[in-house]
C-alpha positions as CSV (number, residue, x, y, z in Angstrom):
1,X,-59.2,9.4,9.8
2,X,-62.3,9.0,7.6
3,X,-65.9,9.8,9.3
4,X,-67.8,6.2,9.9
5,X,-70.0,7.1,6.8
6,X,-67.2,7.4,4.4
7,X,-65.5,4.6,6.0
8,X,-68.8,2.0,4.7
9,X,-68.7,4.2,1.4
10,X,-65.0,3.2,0.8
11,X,-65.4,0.0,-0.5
12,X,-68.2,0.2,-2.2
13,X,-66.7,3.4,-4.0
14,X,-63.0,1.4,-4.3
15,X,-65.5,-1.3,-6.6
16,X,-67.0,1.0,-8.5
17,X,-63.7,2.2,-10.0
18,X,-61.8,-1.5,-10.2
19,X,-64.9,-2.2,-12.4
20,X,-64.5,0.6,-14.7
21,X,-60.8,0.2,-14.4
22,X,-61.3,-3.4,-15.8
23,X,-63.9,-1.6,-18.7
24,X,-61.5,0.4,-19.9
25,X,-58.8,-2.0,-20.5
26,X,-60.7,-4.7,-22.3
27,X,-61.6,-1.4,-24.4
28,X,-57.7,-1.5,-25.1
29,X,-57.7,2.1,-23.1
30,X,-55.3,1.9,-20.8
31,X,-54.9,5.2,-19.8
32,X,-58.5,5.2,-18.3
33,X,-58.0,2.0,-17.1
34,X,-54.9,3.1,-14.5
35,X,-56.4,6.6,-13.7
36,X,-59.4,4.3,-12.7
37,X,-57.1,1.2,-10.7
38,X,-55.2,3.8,-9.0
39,X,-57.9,5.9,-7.9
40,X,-59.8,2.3,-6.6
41,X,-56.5,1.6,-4.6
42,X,-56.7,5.4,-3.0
43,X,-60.5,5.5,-2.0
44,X,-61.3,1.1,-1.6
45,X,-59.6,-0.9,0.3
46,X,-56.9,-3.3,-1.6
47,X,-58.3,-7.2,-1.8
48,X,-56.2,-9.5,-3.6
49,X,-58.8,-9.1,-6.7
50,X,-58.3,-5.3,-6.7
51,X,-54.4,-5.5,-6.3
52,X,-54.3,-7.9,-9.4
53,X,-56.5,-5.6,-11.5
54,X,-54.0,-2.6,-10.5
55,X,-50.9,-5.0,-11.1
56,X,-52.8,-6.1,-14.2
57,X,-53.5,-2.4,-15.6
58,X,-49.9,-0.9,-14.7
59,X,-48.9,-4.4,-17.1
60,X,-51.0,-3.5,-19.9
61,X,-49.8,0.4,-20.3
62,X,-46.1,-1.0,-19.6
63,X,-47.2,-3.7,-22.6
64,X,-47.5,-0.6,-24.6
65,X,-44.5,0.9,-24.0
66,X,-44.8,3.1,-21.0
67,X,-42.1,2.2,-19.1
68,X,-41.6,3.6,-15.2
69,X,-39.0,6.0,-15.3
70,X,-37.1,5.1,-12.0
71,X,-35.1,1.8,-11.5
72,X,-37.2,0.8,-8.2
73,X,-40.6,1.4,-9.8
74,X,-39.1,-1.0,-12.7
75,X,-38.1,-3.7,-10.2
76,X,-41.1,-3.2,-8.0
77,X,-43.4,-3.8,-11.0
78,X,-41.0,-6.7,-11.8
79,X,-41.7,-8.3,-9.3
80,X,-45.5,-7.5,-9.1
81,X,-45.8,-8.8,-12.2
82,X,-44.0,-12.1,-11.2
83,X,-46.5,-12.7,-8.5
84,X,-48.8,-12.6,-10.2
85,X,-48.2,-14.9,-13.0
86,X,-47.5,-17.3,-10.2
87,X,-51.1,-17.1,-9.4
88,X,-54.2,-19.4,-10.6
89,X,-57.2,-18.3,-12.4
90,X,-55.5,-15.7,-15.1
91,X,-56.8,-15.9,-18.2
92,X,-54.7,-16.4,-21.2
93,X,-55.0,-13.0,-22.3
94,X,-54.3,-11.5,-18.9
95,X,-51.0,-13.2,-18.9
96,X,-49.6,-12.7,-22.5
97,X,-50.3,-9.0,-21.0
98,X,-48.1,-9.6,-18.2
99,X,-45.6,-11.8,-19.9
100,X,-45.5,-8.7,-22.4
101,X,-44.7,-6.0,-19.9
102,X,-42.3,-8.1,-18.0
103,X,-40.5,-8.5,-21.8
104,X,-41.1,-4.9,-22.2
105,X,-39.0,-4.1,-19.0
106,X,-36.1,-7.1,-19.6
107,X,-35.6,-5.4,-23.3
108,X,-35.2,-2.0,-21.3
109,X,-32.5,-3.9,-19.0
110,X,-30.9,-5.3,-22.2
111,X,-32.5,-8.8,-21.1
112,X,-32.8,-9.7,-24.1
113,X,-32.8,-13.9,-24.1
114,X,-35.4,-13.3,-20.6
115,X,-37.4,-11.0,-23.2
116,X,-37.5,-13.2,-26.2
117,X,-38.5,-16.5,-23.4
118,X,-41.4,-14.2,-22.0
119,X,-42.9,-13.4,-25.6
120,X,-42.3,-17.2,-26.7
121,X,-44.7,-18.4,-24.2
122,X,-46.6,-15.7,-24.4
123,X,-47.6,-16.4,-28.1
124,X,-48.0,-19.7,-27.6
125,X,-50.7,-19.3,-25.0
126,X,-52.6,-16.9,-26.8
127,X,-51.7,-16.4,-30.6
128,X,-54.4,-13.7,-30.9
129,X,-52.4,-11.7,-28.9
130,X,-51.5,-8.9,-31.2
131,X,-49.3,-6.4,-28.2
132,X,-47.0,-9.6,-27.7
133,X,-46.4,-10.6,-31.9
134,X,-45.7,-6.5,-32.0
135,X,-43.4,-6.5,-29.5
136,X,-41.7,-9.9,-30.2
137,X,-41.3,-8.7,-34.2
138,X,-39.8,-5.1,-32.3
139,X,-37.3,-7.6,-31.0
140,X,-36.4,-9.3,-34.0
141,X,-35.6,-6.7,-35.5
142,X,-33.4,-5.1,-32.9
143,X,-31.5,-8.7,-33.3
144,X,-31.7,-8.7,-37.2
145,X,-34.0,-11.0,-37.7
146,X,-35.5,-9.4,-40.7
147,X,-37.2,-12.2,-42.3
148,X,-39.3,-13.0,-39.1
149,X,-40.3,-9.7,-38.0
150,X,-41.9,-8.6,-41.5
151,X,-43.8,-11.9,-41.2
152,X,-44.8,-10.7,-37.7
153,X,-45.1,-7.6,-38.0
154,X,-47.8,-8.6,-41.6
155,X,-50.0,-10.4,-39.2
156,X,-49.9,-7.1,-36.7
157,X,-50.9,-4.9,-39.0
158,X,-53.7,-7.4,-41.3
159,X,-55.1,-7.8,-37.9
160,X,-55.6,-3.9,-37.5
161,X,-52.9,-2.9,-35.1
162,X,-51.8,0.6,-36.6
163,X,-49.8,2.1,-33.4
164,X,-47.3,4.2,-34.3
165,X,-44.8,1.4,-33.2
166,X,-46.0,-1.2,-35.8
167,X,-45.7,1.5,-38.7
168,X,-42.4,2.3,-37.6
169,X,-41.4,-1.5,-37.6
170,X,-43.5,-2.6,-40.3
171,X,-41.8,0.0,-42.6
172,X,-38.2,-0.5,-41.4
173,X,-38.7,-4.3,-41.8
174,X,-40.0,-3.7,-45.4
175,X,-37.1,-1.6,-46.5
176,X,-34.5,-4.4,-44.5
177,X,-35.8,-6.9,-46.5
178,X,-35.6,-4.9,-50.0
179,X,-39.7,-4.2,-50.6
180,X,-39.4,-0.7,-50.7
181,X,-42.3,-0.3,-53.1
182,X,-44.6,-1.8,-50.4
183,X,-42.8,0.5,-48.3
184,X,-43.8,3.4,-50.1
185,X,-47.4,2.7,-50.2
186,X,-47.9,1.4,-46.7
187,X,-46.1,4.9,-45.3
188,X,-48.5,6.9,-47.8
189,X,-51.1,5.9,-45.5
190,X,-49.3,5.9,-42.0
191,X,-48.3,9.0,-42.7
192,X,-52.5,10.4,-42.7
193,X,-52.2,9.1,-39.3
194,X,-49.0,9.2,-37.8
195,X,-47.5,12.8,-37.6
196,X,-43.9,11.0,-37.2
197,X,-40.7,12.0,-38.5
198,X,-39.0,8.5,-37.9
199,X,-41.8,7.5,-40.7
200,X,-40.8,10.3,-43.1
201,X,-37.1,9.4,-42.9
202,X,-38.5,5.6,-43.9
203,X,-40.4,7.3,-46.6
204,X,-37.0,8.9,-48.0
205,X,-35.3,5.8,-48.0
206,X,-37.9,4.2,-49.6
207,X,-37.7,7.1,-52.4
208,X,-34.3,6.8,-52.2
209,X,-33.7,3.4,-53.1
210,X,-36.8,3.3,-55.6
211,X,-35.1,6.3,-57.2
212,X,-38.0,8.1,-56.9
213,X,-37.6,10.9,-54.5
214,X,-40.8,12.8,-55.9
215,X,-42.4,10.4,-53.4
216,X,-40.9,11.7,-50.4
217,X,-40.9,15.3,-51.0
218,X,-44.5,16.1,-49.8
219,X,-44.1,13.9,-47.0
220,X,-40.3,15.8,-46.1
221,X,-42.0,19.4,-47.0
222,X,-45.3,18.8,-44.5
223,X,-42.9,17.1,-41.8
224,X,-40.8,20.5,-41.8
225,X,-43.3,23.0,-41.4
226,X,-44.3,21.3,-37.9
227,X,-40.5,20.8,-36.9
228,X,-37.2,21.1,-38.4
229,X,-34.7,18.7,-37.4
230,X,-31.5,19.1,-39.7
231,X,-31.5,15.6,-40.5
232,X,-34.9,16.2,-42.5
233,X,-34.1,19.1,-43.8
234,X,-31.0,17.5,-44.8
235,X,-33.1,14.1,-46.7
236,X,-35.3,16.8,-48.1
237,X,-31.7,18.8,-49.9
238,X,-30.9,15.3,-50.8
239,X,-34.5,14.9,-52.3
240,X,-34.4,18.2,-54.3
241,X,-30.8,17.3,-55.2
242,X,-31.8,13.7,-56.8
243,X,-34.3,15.7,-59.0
244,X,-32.0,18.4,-60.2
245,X,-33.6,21.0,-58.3
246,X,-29.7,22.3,-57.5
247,X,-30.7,25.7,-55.9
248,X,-33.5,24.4,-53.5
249,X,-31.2,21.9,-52.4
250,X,-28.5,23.9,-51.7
251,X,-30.4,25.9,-49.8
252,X,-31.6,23.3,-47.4
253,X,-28.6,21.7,-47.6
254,X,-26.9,25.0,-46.0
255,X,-30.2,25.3,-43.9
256,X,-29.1,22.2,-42.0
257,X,-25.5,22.9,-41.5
258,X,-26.4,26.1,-40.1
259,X,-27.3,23.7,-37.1
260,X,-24.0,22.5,-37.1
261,X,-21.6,20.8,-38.7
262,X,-22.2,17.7,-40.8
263,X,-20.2,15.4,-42.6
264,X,-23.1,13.4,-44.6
265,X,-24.9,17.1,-45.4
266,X,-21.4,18.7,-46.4
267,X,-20.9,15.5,-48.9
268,X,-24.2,16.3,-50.2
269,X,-23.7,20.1,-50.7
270,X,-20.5,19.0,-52.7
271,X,-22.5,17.0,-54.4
272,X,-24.0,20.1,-55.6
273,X,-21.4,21.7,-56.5
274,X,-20.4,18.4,-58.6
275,X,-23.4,18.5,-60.4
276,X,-22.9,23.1,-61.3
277,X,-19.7,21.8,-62.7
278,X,-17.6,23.6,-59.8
279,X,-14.6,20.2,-60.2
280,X,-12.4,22.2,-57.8
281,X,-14.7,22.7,-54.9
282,X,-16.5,19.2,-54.9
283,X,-13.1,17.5,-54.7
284,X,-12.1,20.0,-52.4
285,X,-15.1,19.4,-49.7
286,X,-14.3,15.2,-50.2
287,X,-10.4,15.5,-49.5
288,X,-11.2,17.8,-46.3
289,X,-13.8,15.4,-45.5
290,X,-12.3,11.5,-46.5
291,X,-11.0,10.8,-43.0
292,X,-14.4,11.2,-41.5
293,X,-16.9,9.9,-44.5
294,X,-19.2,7.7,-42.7
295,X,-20.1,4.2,-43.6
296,X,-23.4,5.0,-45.1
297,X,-24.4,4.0,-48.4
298,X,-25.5,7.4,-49.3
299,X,-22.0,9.1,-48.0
300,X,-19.9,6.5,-49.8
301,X,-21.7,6.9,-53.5
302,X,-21.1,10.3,-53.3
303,X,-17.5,10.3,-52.4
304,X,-17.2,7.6,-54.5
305,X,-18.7,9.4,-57.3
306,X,-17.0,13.2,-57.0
307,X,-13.7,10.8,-56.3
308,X,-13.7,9.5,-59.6
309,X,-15.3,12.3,-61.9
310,X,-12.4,14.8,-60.3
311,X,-9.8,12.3,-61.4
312,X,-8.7,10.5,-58.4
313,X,-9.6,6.7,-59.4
314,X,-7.6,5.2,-57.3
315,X,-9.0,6.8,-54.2
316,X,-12.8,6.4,-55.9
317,X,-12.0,2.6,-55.8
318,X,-11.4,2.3,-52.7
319,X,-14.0,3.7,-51.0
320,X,-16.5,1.6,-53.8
321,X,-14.9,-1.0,-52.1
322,X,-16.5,-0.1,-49.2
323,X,-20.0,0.6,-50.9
324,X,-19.4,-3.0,-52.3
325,X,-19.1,-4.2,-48.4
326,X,-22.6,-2.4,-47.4
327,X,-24.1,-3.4,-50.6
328,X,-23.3,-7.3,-50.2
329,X,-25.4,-7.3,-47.0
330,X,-27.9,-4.7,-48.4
331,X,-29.7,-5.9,-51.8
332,X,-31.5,-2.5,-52.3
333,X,-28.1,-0.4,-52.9
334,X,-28.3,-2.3,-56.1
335,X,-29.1,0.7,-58.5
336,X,-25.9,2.4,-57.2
337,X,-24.0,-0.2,-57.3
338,X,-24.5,-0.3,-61.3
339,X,-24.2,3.1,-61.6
340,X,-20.5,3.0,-59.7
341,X,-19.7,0.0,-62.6
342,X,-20.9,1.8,-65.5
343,X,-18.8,4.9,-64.1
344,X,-16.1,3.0,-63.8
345,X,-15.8,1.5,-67.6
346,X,-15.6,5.3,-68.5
347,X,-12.7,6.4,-66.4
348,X,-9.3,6.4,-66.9
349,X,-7.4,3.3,-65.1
C-alpha cells in the first residue's frame, strides 16, 4: 500500500505523464507516447480521460503496424477500440486513428470487407489522414487494385509520408502498373533511407524489366554486404548475368545454391552455361528441371529460351505459351515477349 504522501502524489504524477503521452503522439511518436500512457496508468489513477488517451496511444502504434502478438490482447484492444468510437467528443483525427488500427487488426484476421468499411469512413471524415490512405492503398494492393493504390499511395508520399511501408507499396504499385522508370528513380532515393531488402528486390525488377540491370547492381552489392539472403544473391547472379559478366555470375549464382537448392537459381546458372556455349549442359539442367519450372516470368524466358536454342521447339513453345499467359496480365514482360518472337522466326519448325 502506498504511504498517504505518495497516495496525493499519484494523480498528480499519473497527469503529468497522460500529458506528455498525448505530446508525443501529436508529434507522430508513438513509441514515447505509450511508454508515457502506460506509465500514467501504473503511477495515476485511471479516469475515463486517461483510459481513452491509453486506448487512444495503443491505436495509434497499432495504426502503424504494431500489432499485439497474442489473440486476447488483439480482441481486448478490439474491443477497446470499439468503445471508444462509440463515445462523444473524439475528434476526427482521433478516430481515423482508431478506425485505422481496428482495420489494421481485421486485415490481420483476414477481415478484409470490415477493414476496407473502417478505412472508407475513415477517409471520409478526415481526408488529411495520411496513416488511413497508406493503409487503405496497402489494402488495395493486397486485393489488386493496382490503379487505386498508386493513386493512393502518390498522395501518401507528395504529402511526405516516407515509412518504410509506403516505399515498399509505392514501388510495388509502380512496377504493377508498368512505370518502372519511376520505379527506378523513386527507390534511388528510398534506398538512402531505407536499409530494406524487400526495396532492393523492387529495384531489380525495375532493372530487370527496363533492361537495365547496371541500376540495380550497387543497390544488390551494398544490400549483401549487411546480409545475404540467397534470393539477393541470386537477383544479383542474374544482374551480372544480364550484363555478360558470366564468371561473377556464376559465382553468386552457385553462392546461393550453396544454401540450398533452387529451381529459379539453377535455371539461371544454366543460363550460364547457355550463354559459354556449353548446349549439352544448359539443356541438360532444363530437362531435369521442366517438371518443377515455376510460373515466373524470369523462369519461363529462360527455359523458354535454352528450350529452343538446344533444338527442342516444340517444348520451347509450350512453355512460351505460358510466358504469353503471365505476359497478357503483365504489360512490362513486353521486351521478352519480342525477343521469344524474333527467336522464334529463326528456329526450325
Amino acid at each position: 500500500m502506498l504511504a498517504p504522501g505518495c497516495q496525493r502524489e499519484a494523480p498528480a504524477r499519473g497527469v503529468e505523464h497522460w500529458q506528455a503521452a498525448r505530446a508525443a503522439r501529436e508529434k507522430n511518436d508513438t513509441a514515447t507516447a505509450l511508454a508515457q500512457a502506460e506509465t500514467g496508468a501504473l503511477v495515476g489513477a485511471l479516469g475515463r480521460a486517461h483510459t481513452n488517451e491509453l486506448v487512444l496511444t495503443r491505436a495509434a502504434f497499432v495504426a502503424e503496424g504494431a500489432l499485439p502478438q497474442s489473440t486476447a490482447e488483439k480482441t481486448t484492444l478490439a474491443l477497446q477500440l470499439g468503445l471508444l468510437l462509440d463515445q462523444a467528443g473524439l475528434s476526427a483525427a482521433d478516430r481515423a486513428t482508431l478506425l485505422t488500427a481496428r482495420a489494421r487488426l481485421a486485415i490481420d484476421g483476414r477481415r478484409l470487407v470490415a477493414a476496407r468499411n473502417d478505412l472508407d469512413i475513415a477517409r471520409r471524415e478526415a481526408p488529411a489522414h495520411s496513416l488511413s490512405a497508406r493503409v487503405l492503398a496497402t489494402l488495395d494492393l493486397e486485393e489488386r487494385k493496382d490503379p487505386e493504390a498508386l493513386a493512393l499511395f502518390e498522395k501518401v508520399v507528395t504529402a511526405g509520408d516516407l515509412s518504410l511501408e509506403s516505399a515498399r507499396g509505392y514501388a510495388t504499385a509502380l512496377l504493377r502498373m508498368g512505370q518502372a522508370e519511376r520505379a527506378a528513380q523513386f527507390m534511388a532515393g528510398a534506398l538512402s533511407m531505407h536499409q530494406d531488402p524487400v526495396l532492393v528486390e523492387s529495384m531489380a525488377d525495375a532493372a530487370e524489366q527496363l533492361g537495365r540491370p547496371q541500376l540495380a547492381l550497387a543497390a544488390l552489392e551494398q544490400q549483401l554486404r549487411r546480409e545475404a539472403p540467397p534470393a539477393l544473391r541470386r537477383r544479383l547472379g542474374e544482374a551480372y548475368l544480364d550484363l555478360g559478366r558470366l564468371d561473377e555470375a556464376e559465382r553468386e549464382l552457385r553462392s546461393a545454391l550453396s544454401a540450398g537448392p533452387d529451381v529459379a537459381t539453377s535455371l539461371s546458372l544454366a543460363s550460364v552455361e547457355l550463354e559459354r556455349g556449353h548446349l549439352e549442359r544448359a539443356r541438360a539442367a532444363v530437362d531435369r528441371l521442366y517438371e518443377q519450372i515455376p510460373a515466373t516470368p524470369r523462369a519461363l524466358f529462360t527455359a523458354t529460351v535454352i528450350l529452343a536454342k538446344t533444338g527442342d521447339v516444340a517444348g520451347a513453345r509450350t512453355l512460351a505459351a505460358q510466358f504469353g499467359q503471365l505476359a497478357q496480365r503483365d504489360t512490362t514482360q513486353r521486351r521478352r515477349a519480342e525477343l521469344l518472337a524474333a527467336l522464334f522466326k529463326t528456329s526450325q519448325p
